[in-house]
Backbone as a chain_set.jsonl record, in Angstrom:
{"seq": "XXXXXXXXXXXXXXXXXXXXXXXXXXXXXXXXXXXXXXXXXXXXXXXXXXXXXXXXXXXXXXXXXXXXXXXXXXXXXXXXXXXXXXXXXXXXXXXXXXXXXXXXXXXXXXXXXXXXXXXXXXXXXXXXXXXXXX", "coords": {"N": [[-36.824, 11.466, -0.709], [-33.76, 10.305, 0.138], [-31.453, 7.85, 1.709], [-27.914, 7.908, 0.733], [-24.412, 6.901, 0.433], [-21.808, 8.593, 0.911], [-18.645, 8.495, -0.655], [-14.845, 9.543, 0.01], [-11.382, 10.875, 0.112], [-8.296, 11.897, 1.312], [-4.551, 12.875, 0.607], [-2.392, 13.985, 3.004], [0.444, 16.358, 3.637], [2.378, 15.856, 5.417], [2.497, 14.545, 8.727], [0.805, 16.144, 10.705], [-1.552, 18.261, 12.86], [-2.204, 21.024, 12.193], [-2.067, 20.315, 9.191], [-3.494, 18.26, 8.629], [-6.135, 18.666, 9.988], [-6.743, 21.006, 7.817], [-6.84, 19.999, 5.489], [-8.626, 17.502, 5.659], [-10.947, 19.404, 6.488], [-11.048, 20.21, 3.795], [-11.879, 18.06, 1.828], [-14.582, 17.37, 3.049], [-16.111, 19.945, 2.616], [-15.476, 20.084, -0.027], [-17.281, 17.846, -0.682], [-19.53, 18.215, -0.128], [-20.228, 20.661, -1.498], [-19.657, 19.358, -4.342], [-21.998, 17.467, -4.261], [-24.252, 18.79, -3.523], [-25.095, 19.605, -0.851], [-26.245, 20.587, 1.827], [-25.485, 21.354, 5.474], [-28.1, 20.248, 7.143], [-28.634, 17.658, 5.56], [-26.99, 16.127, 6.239], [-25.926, 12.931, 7.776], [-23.974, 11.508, 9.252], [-20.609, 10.945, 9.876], [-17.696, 9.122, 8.789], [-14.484, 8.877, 9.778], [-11.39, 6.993, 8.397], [-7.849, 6.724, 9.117], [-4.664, 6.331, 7.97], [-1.949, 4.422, 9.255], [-0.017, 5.888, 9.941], [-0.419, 8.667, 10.387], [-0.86, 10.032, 13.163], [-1.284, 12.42, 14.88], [-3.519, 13.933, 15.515], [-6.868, 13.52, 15.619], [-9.165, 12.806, 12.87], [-11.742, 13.679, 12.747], [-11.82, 16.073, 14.251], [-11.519, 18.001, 12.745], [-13.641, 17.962, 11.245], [-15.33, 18.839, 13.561], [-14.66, 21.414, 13.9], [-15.509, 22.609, 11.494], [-17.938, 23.615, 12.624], [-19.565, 21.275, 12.21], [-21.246, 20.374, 14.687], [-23.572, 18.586, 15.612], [-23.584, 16.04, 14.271], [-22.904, 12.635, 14.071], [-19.793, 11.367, 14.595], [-17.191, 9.407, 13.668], [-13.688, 7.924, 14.315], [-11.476, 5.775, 12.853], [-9.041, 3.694, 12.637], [-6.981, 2.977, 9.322], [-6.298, -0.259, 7.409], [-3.517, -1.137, 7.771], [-1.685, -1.979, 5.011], [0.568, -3.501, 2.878], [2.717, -1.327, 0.543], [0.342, 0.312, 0.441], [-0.895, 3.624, 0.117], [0.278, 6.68, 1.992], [-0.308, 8.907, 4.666], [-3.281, 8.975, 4.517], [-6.188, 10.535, 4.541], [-9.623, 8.742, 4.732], [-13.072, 9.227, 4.039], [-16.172, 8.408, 4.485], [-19.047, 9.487, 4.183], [-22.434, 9.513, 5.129], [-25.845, 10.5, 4.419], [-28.929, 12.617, 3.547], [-30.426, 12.72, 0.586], [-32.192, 13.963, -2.891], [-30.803, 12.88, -5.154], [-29.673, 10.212, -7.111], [-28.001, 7.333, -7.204], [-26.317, 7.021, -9.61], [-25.687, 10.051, -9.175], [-24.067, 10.981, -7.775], [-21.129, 12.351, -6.087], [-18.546, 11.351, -5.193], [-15.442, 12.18, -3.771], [-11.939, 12.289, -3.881], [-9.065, 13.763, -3.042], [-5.752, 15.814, -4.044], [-3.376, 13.64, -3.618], [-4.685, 11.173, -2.988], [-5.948, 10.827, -5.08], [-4.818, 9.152, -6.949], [-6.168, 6.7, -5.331], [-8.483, 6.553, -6.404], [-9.184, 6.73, -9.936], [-10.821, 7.077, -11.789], [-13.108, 8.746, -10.565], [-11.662, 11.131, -9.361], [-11.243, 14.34, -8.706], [-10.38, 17.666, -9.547], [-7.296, 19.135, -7.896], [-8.616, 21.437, -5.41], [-6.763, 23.393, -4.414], [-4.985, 23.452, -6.277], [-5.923, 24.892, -8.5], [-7.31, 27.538, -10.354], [-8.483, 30.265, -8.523], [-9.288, 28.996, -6.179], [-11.203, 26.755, -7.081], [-12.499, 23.721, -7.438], [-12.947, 21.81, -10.222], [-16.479, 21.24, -12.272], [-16.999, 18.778, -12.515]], "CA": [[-35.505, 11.642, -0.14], [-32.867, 8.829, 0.714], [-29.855, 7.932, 2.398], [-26.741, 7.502, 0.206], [-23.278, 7.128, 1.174], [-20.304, 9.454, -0.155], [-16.78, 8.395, -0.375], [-13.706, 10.45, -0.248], [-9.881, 10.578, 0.419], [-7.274, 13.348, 0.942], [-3.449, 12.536, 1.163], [-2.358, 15.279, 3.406], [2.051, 16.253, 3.273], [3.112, 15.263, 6.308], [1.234, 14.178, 9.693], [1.141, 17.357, 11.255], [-2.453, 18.565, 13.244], [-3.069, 21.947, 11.273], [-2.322, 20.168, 7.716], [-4.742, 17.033, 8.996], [-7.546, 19.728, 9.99], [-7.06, 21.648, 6.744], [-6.878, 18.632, 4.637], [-9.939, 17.109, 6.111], [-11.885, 20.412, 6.294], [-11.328, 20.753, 2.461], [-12.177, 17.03, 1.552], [-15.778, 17.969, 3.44], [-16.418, 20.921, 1.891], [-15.977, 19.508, -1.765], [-17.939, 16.403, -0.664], [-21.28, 19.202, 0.405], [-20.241, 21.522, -2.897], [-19.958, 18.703, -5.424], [-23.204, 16.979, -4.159], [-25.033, 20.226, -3.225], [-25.34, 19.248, 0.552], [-26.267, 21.699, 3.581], [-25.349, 20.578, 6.903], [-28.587, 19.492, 7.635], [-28.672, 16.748, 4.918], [-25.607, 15.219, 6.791], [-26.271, 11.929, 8.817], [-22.991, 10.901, 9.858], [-19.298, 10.047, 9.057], [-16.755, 7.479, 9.366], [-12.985, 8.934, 8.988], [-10.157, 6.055, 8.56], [-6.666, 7.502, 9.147], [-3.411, 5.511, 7.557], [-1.524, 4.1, 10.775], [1.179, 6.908, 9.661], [-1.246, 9.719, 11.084], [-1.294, 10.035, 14.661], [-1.2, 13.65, 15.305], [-4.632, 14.5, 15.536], [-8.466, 13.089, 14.927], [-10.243, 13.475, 11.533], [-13.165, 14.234, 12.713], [-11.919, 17.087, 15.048], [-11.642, 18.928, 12.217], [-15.238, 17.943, 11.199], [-15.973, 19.893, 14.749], [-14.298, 23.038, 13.708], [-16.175, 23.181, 10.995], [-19.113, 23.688, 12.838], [-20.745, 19.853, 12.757], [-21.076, 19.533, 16.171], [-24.169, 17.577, 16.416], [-23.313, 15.116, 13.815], [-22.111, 11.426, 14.617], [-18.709, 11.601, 13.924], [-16.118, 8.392, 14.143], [-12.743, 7.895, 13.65], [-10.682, 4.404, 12.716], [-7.168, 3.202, 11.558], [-6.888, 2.132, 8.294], [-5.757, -1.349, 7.394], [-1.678, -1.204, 7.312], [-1.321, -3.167, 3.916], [2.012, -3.184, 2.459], [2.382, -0.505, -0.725], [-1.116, 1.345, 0.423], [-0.744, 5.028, 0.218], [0.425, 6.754, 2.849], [-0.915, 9.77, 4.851], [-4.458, 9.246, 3.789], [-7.478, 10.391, 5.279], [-10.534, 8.01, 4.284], [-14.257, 9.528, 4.695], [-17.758, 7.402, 4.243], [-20.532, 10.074, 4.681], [-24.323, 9.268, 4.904], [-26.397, 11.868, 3.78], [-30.398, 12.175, 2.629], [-30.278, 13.963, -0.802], [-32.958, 13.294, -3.743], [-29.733, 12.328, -5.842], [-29.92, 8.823, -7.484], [-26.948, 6.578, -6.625], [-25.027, 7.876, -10.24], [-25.377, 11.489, -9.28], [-23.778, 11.117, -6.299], [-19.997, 12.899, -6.502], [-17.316, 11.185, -4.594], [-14.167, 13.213, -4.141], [-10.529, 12.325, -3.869], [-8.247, 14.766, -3.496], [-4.229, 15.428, -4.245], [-2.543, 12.092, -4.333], [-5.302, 10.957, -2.874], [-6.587, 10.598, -7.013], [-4.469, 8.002, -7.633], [-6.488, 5.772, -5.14], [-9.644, 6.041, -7.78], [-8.303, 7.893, -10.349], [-12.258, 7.588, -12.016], [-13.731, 9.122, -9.664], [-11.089, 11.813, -8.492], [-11.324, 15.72, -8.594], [-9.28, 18.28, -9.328], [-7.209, 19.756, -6.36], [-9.06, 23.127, -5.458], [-5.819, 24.644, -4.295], [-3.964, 23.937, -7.541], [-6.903, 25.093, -9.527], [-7.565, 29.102, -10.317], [-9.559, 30.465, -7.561], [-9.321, 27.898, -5.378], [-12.589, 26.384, -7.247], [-12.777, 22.935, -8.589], [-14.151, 21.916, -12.188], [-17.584, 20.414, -12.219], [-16.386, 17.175, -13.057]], "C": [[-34.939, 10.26, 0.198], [-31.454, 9.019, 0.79], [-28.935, 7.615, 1.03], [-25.5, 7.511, 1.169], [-22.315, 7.822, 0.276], [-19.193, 9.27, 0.165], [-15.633, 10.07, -1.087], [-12.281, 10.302, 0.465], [-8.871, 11.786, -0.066], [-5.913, 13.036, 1.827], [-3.09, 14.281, 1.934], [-0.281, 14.917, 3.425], [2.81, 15.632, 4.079], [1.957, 15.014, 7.611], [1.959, 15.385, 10.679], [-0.809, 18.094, 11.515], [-3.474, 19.321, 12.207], [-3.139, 21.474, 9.823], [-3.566, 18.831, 7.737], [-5.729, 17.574, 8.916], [-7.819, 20.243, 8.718], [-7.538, 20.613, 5.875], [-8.528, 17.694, 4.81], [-11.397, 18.223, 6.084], [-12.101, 21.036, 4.824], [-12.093, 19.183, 1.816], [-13.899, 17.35, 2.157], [-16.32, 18.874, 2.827], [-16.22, 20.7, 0.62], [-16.714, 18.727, -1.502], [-19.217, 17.469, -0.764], [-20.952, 19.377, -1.144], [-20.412, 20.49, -3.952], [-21.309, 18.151, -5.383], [-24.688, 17.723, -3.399], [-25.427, 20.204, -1.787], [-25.485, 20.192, 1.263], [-26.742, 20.729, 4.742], [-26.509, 19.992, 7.409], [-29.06, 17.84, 7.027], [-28.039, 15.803, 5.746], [-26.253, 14.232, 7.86], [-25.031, 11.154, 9.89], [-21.956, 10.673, 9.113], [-18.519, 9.304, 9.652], [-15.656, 7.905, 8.59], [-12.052, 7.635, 9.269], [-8.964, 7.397, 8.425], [-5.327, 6.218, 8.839], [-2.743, 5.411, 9.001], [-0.12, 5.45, 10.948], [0.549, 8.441, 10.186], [-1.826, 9.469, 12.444], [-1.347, 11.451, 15.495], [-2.56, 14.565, 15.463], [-5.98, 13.253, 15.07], [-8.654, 13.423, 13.758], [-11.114, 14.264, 11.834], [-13.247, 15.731, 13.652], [-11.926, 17.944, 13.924], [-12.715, 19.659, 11.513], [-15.773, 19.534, 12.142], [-16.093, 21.259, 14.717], [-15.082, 23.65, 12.572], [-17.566, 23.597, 10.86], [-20.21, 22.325, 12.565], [-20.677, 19.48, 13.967], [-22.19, 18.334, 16.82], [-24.371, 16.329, 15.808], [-22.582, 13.964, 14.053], [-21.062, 11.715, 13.653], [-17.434, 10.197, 14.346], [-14.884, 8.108, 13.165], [-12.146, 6.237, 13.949], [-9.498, 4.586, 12.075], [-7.258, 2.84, 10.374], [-6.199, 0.877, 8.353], [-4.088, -1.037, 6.947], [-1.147, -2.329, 6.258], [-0.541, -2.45, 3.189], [1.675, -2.181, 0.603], [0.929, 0.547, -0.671], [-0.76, 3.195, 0.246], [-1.072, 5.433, 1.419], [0.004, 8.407, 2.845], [-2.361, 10.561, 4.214], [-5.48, 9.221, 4.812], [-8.429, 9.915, 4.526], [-12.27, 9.093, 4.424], [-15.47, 8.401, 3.89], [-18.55, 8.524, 5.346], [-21.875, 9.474, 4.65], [-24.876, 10.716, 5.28], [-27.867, 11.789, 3.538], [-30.425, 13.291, 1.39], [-31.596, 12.911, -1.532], [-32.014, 12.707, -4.574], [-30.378, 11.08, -5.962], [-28.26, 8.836, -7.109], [-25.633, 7.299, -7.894], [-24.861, 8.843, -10.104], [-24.841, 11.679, -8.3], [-22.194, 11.076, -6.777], [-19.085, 12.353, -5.813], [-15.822, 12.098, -5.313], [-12.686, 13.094, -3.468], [-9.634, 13.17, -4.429], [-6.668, 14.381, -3.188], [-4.234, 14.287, -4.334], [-3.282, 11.059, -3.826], [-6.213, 10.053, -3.962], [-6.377, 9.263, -7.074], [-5.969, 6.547, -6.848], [-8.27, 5.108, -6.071], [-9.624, 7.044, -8.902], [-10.065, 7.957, -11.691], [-13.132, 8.283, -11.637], [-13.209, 10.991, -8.99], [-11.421, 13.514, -8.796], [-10.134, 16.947, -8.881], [-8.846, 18.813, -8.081], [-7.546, 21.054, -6.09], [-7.677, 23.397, -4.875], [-4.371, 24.432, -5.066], [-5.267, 24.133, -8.82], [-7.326, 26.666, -9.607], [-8.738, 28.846, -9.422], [-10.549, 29.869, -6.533], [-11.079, 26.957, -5.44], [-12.342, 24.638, -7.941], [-13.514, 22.723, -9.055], [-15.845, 21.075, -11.266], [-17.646, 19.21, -11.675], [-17.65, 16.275, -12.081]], "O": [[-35.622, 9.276, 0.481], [-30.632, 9.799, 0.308], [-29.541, 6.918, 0.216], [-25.48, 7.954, 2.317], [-22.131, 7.581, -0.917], [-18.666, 9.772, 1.158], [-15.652, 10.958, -1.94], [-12.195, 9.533, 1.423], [-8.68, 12.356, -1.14], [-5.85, 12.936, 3.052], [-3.442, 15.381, 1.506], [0.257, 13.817, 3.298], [3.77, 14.945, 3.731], [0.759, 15.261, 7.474], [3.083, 15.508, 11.166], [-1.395, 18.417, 10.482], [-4.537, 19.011, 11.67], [-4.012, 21.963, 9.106], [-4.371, 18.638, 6.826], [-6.478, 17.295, 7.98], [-8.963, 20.086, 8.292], [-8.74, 20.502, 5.631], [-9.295, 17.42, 3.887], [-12.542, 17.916, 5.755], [-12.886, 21.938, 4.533], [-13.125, 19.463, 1.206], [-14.53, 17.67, 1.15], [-17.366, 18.469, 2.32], [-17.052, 21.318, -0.045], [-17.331, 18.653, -2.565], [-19.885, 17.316, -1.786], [-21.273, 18.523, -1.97], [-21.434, 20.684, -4.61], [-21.94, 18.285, -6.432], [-25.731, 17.256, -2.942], [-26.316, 21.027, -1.569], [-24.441, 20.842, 1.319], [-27.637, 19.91, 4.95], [-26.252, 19.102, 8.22], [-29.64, 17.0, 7.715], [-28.554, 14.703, 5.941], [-27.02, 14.667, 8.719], [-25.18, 10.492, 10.917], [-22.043, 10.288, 7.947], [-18.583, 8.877, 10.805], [-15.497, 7.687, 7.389], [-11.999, 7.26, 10.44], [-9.068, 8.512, 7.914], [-5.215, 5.271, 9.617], [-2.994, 6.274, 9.842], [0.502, 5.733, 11.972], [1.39, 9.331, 10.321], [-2.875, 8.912, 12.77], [-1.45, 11.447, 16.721], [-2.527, 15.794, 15.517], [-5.842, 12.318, 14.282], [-8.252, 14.556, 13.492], [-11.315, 15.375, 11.343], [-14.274, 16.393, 13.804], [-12.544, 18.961, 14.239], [-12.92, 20.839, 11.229], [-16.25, 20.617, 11.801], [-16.943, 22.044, 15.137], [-15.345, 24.852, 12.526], [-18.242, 23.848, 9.862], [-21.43, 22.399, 12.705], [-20.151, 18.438, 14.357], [-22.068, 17.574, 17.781], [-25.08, 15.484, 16.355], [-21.402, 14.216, 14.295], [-21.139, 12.103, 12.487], [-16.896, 10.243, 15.452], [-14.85, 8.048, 11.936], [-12.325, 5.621, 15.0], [-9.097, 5.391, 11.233], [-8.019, 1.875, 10.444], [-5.44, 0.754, 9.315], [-3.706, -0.748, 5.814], [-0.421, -3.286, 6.527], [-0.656, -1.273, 2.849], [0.754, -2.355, -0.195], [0.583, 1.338, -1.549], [0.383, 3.281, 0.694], [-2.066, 5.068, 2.046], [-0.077, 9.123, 1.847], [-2.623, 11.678, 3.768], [-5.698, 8.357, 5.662], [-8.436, 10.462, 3.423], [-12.14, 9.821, 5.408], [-15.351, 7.8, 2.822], [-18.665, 8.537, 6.572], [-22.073, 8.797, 3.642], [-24.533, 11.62, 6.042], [-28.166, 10.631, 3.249], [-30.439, 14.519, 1.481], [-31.963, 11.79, -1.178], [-32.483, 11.614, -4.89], [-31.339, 10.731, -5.276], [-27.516, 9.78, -6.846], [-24.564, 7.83, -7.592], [-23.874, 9.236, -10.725], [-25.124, 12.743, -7.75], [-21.793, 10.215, -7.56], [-18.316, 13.303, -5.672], [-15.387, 12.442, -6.413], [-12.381, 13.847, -2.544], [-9.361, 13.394, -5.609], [-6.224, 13.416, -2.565], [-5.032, 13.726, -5.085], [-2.824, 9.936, -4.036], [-6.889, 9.037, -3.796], [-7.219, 8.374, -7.196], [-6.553, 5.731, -7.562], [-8.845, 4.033, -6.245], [-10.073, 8.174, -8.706], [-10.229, 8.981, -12.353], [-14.071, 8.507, -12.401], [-13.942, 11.804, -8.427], [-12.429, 13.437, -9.498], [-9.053, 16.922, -8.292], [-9.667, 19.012, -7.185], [-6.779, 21.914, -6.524], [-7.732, 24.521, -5.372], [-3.242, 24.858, -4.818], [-5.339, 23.481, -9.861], [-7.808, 26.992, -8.522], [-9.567, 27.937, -9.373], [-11.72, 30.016, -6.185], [-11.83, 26.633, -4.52], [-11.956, 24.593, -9.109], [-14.673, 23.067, -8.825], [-16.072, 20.61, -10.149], [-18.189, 18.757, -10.667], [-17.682, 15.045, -12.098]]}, "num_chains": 1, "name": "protein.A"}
């Protein structure tokens, strides 16, 4: 077993609590599903929030989804001119047998653009709110 880390990023529409929570509670839940994770794998995360999101925590939404005894921290993102705006950041640590290439990072909605190698389809423009493999 060993630690990795998993990136991810989900632009959410506007900065508004319940679309922050949702938005964040779906970015989590592809991060487990793509890299087969159950909550007890989980070691910790680290949400950034664009300085344009002030209406809520990241990680409260973590809470709701039942990680309560997981380290959970939230930061600002760096305010650099042209960055994409209304983005939540995540950096999980995890212990999976995974090797470093099997490991799924997942950017969602417009989110993509910021690694558009890497990115995912959006489960809720995808039939049955499932995304591909990929």
């Amino acid at each position: 077993m060993s630690v990795r880390a998993i990136r991810g990023a989900v632009q959410v529409e506007r900065d508004d609590p319940g679309l922050l929570r949702d938005g964040v509670q779906l970015l989590i839940k592809e991060v487990m599903s793509a890299n087969a994770l159950d909550p007890d794998a989980l070691i910790s995360m680290v949400f950034t929030a664009t300085p344009d999101l002030v209406s809520a925590f990241p990680a409260a939404g973590a809470r709701e989804l039942g990680l309560v005894d997981l380290p959970l921290m939230c930061a600002r993102e760096l305010d650099v001119k042209g960055a994409l705006p209304r983005t939540v950041r995540l950096l999980a640590h995890v212990e999976t047998d995974r090797g470093k290439s099997q490991i799924r990072h997942v950017y969602l909605g417009g989110a993509a653009e910021l690694r558009p190698d890497l990115a995912r389809p959006d489960p809720a423009r995808t039939e049955h709110g499932r995304a591909d493999a990929g």
